[in-house]
C-alpha angles and dihedrals in degrees: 000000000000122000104259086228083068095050088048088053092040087053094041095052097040083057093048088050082053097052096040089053103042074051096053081041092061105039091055090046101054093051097047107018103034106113082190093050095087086189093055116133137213119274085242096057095036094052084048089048097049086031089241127138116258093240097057096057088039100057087043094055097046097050094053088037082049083045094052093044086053094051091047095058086038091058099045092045091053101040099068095055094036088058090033088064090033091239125159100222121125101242093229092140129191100269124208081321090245107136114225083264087053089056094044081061101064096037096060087037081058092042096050090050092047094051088044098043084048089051093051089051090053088046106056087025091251131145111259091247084058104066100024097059114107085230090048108098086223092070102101100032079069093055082044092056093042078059106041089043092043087055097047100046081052093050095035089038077233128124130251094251096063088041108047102066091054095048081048099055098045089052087054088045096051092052090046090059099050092041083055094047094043091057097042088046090047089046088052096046093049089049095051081037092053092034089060095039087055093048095047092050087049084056100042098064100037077063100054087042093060080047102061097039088049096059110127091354135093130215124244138227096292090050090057107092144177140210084246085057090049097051096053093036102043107005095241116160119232091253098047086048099055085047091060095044089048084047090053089043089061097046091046094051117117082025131120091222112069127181097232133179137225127197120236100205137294095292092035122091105237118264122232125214139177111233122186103208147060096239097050093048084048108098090044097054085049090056095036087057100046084050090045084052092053091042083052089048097053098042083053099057078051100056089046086051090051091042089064085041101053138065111241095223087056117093081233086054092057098044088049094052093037098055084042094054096044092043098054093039082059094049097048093057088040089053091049083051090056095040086053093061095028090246121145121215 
């Protein structure tokens, strides 16, 4: 525990820091405030004239001036009941209970959201009211530049005032700068957007036109390609080739002409061709759909492989079990398919 004699200096000093300071209130007040001191000046000379910042001044006099104004309601409220009882007391009253620090507080809390929210004004080039309103959608970017401001004067010994212009246009100048990148990346996305859309639809109908002039014909030798074809001829990659031929395929489904593919050989790329029939595109159908069975198989060993894997209350788990269930259901009535016309898959 402390000494007493510690809590009895504690006490002692923090009363003289009182004094000293309702005296310096004072002082400041009467020769700026004081209606009755003719000679009074303005807070912005007086802070020049003592080398103090305004603020400073500022947030002292209006919290004595704050701490007079609560000792005179104080004392109206008290003095009726007081005569009314007959009673000698002064009739000095407790007041709203706030010390003259109290009241210092919330003088310099006032003045550092004043000087924010007029900062922000300045900023975004606002009337003060604007942005300082509680319905203004300013109104906590200006409690978001008091604390930033407030930080940074503590960390800068500096004040809030020097510091809050400078919080407020780089704010302005942040969300400039994301407004601005967010345009230029949305610009960029509708171009590439309307860029594809254009080439899609190019494509689309070259396609419908080798559709119709394919129609009961079929191509000859020089209308056969590679990838191989494509790359010299048009500099596709083999990624981008295989794209445009899933993208024809697409357009082409529920068609009588397909774009099918026949193999050259185990060293030969396979050779694509447009064919503008059923019967032509027969035996490939019949391959592609003995390939599309395997591929099911297999996605279906992985599914069983992810059931044991996963837990069955995950959404992994459900998928899993869901693809697995489907799948298997699919291969068994293929399987009876196959089993009908003695075919194996």
């Amino acid at each position: 525990m402390l000494p007493i004699e510690v809590i009895s200096q504690d006490a002692d000093l923090e009363s003289a820091i009182e004094r000293d300071t309702a005296a310096l209130a004072e002082l400041r007040w009467h020769w700026t405030l004081n209606d009755s001191n003719p000679n009074r000046v303005t807070i912005s000379e007086y802070a020049r004239q003592v080398g103090r910042v305004k603020s400073t001044i500022s947030t002292m006099v209006n919290g004595y001036a704050a701490s007079l104004d609560d000792k005179t309601r104080s004392t109206r409220r008290t003095r009726p009941e007081s005569e009314s009882r007959g009673s000698s007391s002064s009739g000095s009253g407790s007041g709203s209970g706030l010390s003259l620090s109290d009241h210092i507080g919330k003088a310099r809390m006032n003045q550092e959201t004043g000087a924010a929210a007029e900062a922000v004004a300045r900023a975004r080039g606002l009337s003060i009211r604007g942005v300082s309103d509680p319905g203004s959608t300013h109104h906590n970017e200006v409690r978001r530049v008091r604390d930033i401001a407030r930080q940074l004067a503590e960390d800068h010994g500096t004040s809030i005032e020097e510091e809050v212009d400078r919080v407020a246009q780089t704010i302005v100048r942040e969300e400039q700068a994301r407004r601005e990148e967010q345009e230029d990346r949305a610009q960029r996305t509708d171009l590439r957007v309307i860029q594809a859309e254009q080439q899609v639809l190019i494509a689309k109908r070259a396609v419908l036109k080798a559709i119709k002039e394919l129609e009961g014909a079929e191509l000859d030798d020089e209308g056969r390609f590679t990838y191989v074809d494509i790359q010299n001829d048009l500099g596709w990659r083999r990624g981008e080739f295989f794209k445009v031929v899933n993208r024809c395929r697409s357009v082409l489904a529920g068609d009588t002409i397909n774009l099918i593919a026949e193999t050259q050989g185990q060293r030969g790329p396979w050779l694509y061709r447009l064919v503008g029939n059923v019967e032509d595109a027969s035996w490939w159908a019949a391959n592609r759909l003995d390939d599309a069975e395997q591929r099911l198989t297999t996605i279906r060993n992985v599914a069983m492989s992810a059931v044991k894997a996963t837990d069955g209350r995950t959404n992994a788990g459900r998928r899993a079990r869901i693809i697995f269930k489907s799948l298997t259901r699919l291969l068994e009535d293929l399987g009876d398919l196959h089993v009908a016309d003695g075919t194996s898959a």
